[in-house]
C-alpha atoms as one frame of an Amber mdcrd trajectory, in Angstrom:
protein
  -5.727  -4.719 -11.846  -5.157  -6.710 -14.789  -1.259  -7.401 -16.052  -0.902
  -6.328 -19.385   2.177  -8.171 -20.247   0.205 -11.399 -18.904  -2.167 -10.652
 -21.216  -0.597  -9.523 -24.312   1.404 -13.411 -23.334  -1.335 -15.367 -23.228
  -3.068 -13.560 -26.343   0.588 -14.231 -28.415   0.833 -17.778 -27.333  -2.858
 -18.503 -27.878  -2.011 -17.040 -31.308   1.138 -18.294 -31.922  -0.291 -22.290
 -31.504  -3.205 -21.726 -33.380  -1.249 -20.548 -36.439   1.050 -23.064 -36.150
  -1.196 -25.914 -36.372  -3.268 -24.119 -39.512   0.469 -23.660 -41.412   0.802
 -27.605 -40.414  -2.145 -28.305 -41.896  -1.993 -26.585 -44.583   1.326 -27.622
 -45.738   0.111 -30.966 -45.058  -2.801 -29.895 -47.803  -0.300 -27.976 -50.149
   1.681 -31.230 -50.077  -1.271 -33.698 -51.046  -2.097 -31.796 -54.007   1.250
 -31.382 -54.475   1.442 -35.367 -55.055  -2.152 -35.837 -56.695  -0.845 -33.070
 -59.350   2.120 -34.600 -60.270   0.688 -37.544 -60.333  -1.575 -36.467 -63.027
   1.097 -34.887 -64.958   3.400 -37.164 -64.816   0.377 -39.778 -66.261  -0.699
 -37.354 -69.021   3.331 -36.984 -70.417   3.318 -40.775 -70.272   0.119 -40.727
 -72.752   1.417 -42.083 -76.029  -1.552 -40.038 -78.038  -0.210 -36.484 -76.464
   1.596 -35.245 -79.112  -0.890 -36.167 -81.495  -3.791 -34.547 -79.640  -1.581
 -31.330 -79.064  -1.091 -31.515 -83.071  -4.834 -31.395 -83.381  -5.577 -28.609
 -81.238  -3.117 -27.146 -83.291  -4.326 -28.049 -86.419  -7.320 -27.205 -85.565
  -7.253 -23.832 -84.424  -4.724 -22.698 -87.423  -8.281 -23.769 -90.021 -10.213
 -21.411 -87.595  -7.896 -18.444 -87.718  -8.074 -19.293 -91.458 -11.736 -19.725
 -92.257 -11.483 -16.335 -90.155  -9.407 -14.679 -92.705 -10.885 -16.014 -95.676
 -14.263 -14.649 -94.480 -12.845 -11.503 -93.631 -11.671 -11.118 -97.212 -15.025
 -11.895 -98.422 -16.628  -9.122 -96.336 -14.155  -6.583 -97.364 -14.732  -7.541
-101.318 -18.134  -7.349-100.847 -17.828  -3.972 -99.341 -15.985  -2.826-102.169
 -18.483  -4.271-104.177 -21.164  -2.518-102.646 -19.460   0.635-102.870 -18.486
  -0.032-106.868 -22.017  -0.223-107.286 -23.264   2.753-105.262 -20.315   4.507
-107.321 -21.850   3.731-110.438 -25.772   4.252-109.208 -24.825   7.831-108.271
 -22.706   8.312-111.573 -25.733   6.861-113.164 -28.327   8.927-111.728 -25.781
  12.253-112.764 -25.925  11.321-116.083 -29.986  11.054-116.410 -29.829  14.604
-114.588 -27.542  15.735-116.980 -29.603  14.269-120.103 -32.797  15.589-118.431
 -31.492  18.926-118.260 -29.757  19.242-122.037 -33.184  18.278-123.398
């Protein structure tokens, strides 16, 4: 007969070694790219053309959102444009109805 608690041992310690090497090795990972990332930080905040190139991504997206709203106000004039005029086609064509009908 087999001995449970011998087994459910051996299963644990089995267990128990084989995580603890994978948690080694991956803190051994988590530290690497730990190093390689601050590394790379700490070489892009040492880049002397940073705050200009953040000042053109700025830049540059505030002349999208603008060109953005400027078009947008060109649509919506032109949409009250269009409407002015279908205003004054249908007040047109009332008045030739009107004329047609008095004479």
């Amino acid at each position: 007969m087999v001995n449970t608690m011998s087994v459910l041992a051996n299963g644990w310690s089995m267990f128990a070694s084989t995580a603890s090497t994978a948690f080694a090795s991956g803190a051994q990972m988590a530290a690497a790219a730990s190093e390689s990332l601050s590394q790379k930080l700490t070489e892009t905040a040492k880049d002397p053309n940073l705050g200009r190139n953040v000042n053109l991504f700025v830049s540059s997206i505030g002349n999208k959102v603008l060109c953005i709203i400027i078009i947008i106000s060109y649509i919506k004039n032109m949409i009250q444009i269009c409407s002015f005029c279908i205003l004054i086609s249908w007040n047109m064509r009332l008045f030739f109805q009107f004329i047609e009908f008095q004479y």
